[in-house]
C-alpha positions as CSV (number, residue, x, y, z in Angstrom):
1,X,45.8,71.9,-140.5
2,X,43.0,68.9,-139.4
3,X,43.2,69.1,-135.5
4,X,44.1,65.1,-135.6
5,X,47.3,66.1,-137.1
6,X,47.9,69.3,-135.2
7,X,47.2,66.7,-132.2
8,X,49.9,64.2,-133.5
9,X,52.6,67.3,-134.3
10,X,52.1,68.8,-131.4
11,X,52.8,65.0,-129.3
12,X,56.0,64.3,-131.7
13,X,57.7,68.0,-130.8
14,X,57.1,67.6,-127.3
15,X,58.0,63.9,-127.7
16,X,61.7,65.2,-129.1
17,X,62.1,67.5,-126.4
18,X,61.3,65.5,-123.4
19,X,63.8,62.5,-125.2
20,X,66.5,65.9,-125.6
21,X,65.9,67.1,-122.4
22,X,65.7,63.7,-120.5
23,X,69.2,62.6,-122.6
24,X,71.5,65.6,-121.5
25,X,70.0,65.4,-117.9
26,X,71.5,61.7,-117.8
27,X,74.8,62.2,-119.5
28,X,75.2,65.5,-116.9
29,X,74.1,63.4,-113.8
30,X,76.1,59.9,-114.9
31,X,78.6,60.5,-117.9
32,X,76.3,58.3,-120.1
33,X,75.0,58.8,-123.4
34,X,71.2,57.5,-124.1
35,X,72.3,54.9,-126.4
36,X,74.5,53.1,-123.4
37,X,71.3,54.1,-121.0
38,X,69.5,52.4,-123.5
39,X,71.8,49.2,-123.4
40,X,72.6,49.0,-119.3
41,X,68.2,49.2,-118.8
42,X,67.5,46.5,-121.1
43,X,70.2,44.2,-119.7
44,X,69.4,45.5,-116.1
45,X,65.5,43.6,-116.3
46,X,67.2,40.2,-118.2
47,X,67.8,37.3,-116.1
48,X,71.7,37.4,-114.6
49,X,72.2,40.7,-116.5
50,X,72.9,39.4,-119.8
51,X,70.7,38.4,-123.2
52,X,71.8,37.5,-126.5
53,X,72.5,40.1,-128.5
54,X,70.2,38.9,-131.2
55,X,67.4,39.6,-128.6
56,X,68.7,42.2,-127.4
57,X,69.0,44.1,-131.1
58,X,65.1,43.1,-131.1
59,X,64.6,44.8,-127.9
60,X,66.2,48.0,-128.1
61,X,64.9,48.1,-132.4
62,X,68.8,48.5,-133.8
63,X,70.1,47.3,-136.7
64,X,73.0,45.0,-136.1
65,X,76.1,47.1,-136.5
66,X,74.8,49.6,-134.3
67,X,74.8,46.8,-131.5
68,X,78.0,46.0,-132.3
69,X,79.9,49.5,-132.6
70,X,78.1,50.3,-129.0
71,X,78.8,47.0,-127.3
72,X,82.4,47.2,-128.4
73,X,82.2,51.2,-127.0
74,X,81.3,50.5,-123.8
75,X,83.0,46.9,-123.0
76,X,86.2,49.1,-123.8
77,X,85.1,51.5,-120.9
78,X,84.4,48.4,-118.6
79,X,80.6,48.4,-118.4
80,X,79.6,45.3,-120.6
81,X,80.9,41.7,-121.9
82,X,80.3,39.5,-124.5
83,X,80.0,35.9,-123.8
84,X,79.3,33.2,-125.7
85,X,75.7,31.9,-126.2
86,X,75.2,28.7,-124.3
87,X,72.2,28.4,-126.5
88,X,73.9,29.1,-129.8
89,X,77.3,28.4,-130.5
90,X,77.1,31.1,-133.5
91,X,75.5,33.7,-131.6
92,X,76.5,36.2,-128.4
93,X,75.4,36.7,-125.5
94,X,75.7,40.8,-124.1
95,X,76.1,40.7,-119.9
96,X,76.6,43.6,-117.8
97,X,79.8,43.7,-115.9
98,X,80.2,44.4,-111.9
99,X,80.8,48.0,-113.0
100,X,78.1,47.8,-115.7
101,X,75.5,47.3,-113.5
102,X,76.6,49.6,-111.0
103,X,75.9,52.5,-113.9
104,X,73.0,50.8,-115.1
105,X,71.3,51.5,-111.8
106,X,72.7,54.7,-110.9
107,X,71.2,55.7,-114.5
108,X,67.7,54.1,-113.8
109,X,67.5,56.5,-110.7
110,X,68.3,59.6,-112.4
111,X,65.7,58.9,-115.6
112,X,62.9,57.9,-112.5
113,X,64.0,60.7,-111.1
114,X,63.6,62.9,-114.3
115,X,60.6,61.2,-115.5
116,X,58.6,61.8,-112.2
117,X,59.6,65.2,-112.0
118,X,58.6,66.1,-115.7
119,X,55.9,63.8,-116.2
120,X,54.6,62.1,-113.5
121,X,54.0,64.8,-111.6
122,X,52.1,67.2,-114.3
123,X,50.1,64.7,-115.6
124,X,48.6,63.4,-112.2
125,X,46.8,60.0,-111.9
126,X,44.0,60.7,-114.3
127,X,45.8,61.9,-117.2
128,X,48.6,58.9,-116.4
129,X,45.8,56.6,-116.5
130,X,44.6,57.8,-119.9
131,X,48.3,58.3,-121.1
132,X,49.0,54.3,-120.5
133,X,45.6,53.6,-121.8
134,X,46.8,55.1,-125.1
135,X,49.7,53.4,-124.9
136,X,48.5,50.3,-124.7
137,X,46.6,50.8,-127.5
138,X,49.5,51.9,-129.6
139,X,51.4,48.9,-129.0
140,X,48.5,46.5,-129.8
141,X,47.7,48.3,-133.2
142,X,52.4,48.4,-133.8
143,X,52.2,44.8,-132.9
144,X,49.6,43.9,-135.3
145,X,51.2,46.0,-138.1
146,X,54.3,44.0,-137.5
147,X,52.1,41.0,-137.6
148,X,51.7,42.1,-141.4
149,X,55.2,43.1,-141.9
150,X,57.0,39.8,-143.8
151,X,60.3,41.1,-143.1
152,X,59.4,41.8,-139.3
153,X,57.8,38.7,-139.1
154,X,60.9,36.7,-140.4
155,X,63.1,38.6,-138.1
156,X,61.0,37.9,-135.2
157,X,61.1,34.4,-135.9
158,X,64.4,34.6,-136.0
159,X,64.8,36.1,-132.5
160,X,62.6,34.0,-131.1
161,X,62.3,30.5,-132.9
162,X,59.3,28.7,-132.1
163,X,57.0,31.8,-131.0
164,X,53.2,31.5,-131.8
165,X,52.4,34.6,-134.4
166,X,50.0,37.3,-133.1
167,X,46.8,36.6,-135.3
């Protein structure tokens, strides 16, 4: 195997173990699956706690009725609500609750937690600094291929109307 691969196998196993690992420690620690973690983080940064669910289906990557099922899941158990957008009459907006938030950060402590135990801490500043370098890098070249994407484009523009395109 070329060692470029072997490089790239070897960061997607430990990738899917560190998402595993980091997943059940959560859900032991809070009672939360990763796709409500996923949820209650991106709505914990938005202004007031809530975004529409257009953007927020852009944010997380989902496809539409994945939203849905999962924002229906956990506004039964208390932790979100759907409001209507003051923006768009058509469209939702997704807003954490009292209790919603309450989990949300209870859950962003553990993952810290988690992360700087398993990462952080191995890694050290140098490696960090090289690891965000890459990362960096990774999103420029993913936003450019999007760029290039038609469909990714058109759903972009959907998301967010009036956006200059990355050229």
């Amino acid at each position: 195997m070329r060692a470029d691969l072997a490089a790239w196998r070897a960061y997607s196993t430990v990738h899917t173990q560190l998402a595993a690992h980091l997943s059940r420690e959560l859900t032991r620690a809070t009672g939360l699956s990763e796709a409500d973690y996923q949820v209650l983080d991106a709505l914990l940064d938005a202004p007031g706690g809530r975004m529409r669910a257009l953007e927020l289906r852009w944010v997380l990557q989902w496809e539409k009725s994945r939203l849905s099922h999962q924002v229906g899941r956990m506004a039964k158990r208390g932790l979100l609500g759907r409001e209507s957008c003051a923006e768009d009459a058509r469209g939702w907006d997704i807003a954490l609750t009292p209790e919603g938030r309450e989990a949300a950060a209870r859950a962003r402590q553990v993952r810290d937690d988690s992360v700087r135990r398993l990462v952080l801490d191995a890694l050290g500043p140098d490696r960090l600094a090289g690891l965000e370098e890459t990362a960096a890098l990774l999103s420029a070249r993913l936003e450019r291929a999007a760029e290039e994407d038609p469909s990714c484009r058109a759903a972009r523009a959907e998301v967010f109307p009036g956006a200059p395109s990355v050229d």
